[in-house]
C-alpha positions as CSV (number, residue, x, y, z in Angstrom):
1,X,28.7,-26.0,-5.3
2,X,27.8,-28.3,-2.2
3,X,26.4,-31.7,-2.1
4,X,25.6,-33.7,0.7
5,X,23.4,-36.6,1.2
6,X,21.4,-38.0,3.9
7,X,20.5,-41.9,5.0
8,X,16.7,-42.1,6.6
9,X,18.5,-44.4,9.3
10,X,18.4,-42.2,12.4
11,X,22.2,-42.8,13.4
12,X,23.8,-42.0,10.1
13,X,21.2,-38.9,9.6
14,X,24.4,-36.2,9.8
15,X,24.8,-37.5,6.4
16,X,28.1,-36.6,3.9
17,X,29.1,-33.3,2.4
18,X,31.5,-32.6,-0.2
19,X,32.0,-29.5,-2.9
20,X,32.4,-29.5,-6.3
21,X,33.5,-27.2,-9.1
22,X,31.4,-26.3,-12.0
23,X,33.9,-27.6,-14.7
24,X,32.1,-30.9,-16.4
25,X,35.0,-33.1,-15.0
26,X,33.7,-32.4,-11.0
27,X,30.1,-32.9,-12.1
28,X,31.0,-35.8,-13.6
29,X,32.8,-36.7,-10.2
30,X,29.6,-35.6,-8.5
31,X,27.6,-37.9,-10.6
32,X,29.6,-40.8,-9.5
33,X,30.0,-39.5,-5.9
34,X,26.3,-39.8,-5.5
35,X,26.0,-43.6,-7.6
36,X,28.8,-44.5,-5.3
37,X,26.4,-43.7,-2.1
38,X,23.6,-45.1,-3.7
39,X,21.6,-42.2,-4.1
40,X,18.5,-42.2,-6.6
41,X,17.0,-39.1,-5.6
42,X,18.8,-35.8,-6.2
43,X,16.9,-32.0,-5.0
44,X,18.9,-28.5,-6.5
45,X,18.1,-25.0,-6.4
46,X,17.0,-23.5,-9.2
47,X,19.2,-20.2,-9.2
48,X,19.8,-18.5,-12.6
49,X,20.9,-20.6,-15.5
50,X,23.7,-22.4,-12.9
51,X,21.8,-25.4,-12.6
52,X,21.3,-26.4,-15.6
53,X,25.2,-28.0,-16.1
54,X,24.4,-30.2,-12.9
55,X,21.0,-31.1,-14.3
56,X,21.8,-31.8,-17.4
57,X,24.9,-34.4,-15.9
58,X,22.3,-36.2,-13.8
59,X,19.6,-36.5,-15.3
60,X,19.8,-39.6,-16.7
61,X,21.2,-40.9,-13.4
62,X,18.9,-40.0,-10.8
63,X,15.1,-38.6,-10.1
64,X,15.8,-35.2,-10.4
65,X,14.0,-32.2,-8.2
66,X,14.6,-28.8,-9.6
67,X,13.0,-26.8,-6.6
68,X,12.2,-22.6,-6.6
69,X,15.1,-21.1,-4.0
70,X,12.0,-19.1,-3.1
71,X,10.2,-22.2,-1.7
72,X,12.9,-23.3,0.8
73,X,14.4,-20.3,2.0
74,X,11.7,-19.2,4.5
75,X,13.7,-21.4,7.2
76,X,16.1,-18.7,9.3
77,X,19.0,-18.8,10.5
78,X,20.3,-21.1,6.9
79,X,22.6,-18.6,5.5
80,X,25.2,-20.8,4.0
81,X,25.6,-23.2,1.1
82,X,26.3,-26.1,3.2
83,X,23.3,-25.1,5.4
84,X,21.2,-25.2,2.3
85,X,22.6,-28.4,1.3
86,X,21.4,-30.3,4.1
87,X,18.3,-28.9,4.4
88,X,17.1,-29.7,0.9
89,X,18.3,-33.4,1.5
90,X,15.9,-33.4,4.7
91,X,12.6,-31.6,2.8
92,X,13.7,-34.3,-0.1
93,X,13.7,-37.1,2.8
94,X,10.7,-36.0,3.8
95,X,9.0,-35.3,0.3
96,X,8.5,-31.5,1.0
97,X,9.8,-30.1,-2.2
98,X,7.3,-29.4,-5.0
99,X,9.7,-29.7,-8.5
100,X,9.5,-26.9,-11.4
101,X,9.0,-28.0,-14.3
102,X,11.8,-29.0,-16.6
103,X,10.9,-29.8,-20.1
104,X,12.2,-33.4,-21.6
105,X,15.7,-33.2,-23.5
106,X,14.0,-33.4,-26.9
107,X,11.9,-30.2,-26.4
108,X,15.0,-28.1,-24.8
109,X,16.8,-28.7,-27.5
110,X,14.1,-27.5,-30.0
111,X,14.1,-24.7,-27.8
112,X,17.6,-24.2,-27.8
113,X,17.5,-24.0,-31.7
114,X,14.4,-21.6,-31.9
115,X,15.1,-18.9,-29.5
116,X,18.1,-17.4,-31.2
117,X,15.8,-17.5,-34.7
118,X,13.0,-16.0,-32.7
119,X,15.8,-13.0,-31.5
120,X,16.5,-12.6,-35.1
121,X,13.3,-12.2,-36.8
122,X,12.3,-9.6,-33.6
123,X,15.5,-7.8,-34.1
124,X,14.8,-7.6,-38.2
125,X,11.4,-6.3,-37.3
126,X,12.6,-3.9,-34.9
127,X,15.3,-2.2,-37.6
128,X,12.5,-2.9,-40.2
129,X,10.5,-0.6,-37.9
130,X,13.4,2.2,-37.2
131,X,14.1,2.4,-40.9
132,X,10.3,3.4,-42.0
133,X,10.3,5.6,-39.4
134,X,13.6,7.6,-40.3
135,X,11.7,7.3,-43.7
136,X,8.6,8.8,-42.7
137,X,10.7,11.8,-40.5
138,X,12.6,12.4,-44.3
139,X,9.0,12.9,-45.7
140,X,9.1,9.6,-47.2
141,X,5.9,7.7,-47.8
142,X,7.5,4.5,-49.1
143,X,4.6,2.3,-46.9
144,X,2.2,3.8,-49.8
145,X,4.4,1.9,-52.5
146,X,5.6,-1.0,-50.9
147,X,3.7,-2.9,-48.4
148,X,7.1,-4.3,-46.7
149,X,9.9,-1.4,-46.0
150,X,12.3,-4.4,-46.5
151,X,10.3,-6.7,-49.1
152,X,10.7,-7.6,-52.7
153,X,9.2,-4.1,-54.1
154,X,10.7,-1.9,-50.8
155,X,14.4,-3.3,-51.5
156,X,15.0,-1.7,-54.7
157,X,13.2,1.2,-53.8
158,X,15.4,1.6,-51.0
159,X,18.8,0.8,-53.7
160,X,16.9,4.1,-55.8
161,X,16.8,6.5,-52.7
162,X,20.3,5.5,-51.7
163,X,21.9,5.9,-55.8
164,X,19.9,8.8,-55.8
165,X,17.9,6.8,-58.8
166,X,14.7,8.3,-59.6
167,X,13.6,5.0,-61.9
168,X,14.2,2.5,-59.7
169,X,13.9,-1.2,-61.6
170,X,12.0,-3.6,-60.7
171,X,12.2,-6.5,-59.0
172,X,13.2,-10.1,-61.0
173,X,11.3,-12.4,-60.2
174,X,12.7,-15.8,-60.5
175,X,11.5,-18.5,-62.9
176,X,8.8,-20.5,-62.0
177,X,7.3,-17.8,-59.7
């Protein structure tokens, strides 16, 4: 990863570069590289889930510009990193980036927690789905018994069909329901 920064002061506009690694220790580095050079302002690429270690470092450091790669890379002849580097410093110099959005710390992490249970209950009613319709290809109606393949009636159903039960019994309910 590259990082450079630039001064508005005409003579030192060549500004400084330096690379980092991705391990937390060198972001940590960059973090202090920057604070050491008195930067506030800080404009990354948004490219895959990469940025989100570096964002997630400086954040609470510096104004933070996640920017589309899409928006900045209509310049030619910028094929490298360090090319890209100074050329987001400059459009952040010159207030030419437009930021993505990035949702405050408190809702990422609700989001973090709710996407995996939001996998899981589309992948239960995905298999829910593939068993009733091996069920209906056996000739097995059970939808007209039980209105969930895998509910409280369905279940023991299912437990009969697989014992081979013809009586299947029903369902306890617990007490107080």
């Amino acid at each position: 990863m590259e990082a450079c920064y630039e001064w508005p002061e005409p003579e030192a506009r060549a500004g400084k570069k330096s690379h980092f690694r991705h391990e937390h220790g060198e972001l940590l580095a960059l973090r202090d590289w920057l604070a050491a050079h008195g930067m506030t302002h800080v404009a990354m690429e948004a490219t895959g889930v990469y940025w989100k270690p570096v964002y997630y470092v400086l954040e609470d450091d510096f104004a933070l510009l996640l920017v589309n790669a899409a928006h900045v890379k209509q310049v030619p002849g910028r094929k490298t990193d360090v090319a890209d580097c100074a050329w987001l410093a400059q459009l952040l110099e010159h207030g030419l980036l437009c930021p993505s959005f990035v949702p405050p710390r408190p809702i990422r992490e609700l989001r973090d927690l709710t996407r995996p249970r939001k996998s899981l209950i589309q992948e239960r009613t995905r298999m829910a789905n593939r068993l009733h319709k091996v069920l209906q290809d056996s000739g097995i109606k059970l939808s007209s018994a039980a209105t969930e393949v895998l509910g409280m009636s369905g279940r023991p159903m299912l437990s009969a069909l697989m014992s081979e039960t013809h009586r299947p019994q029903p369902a306890r309910r617990a007490a107080g329901n």
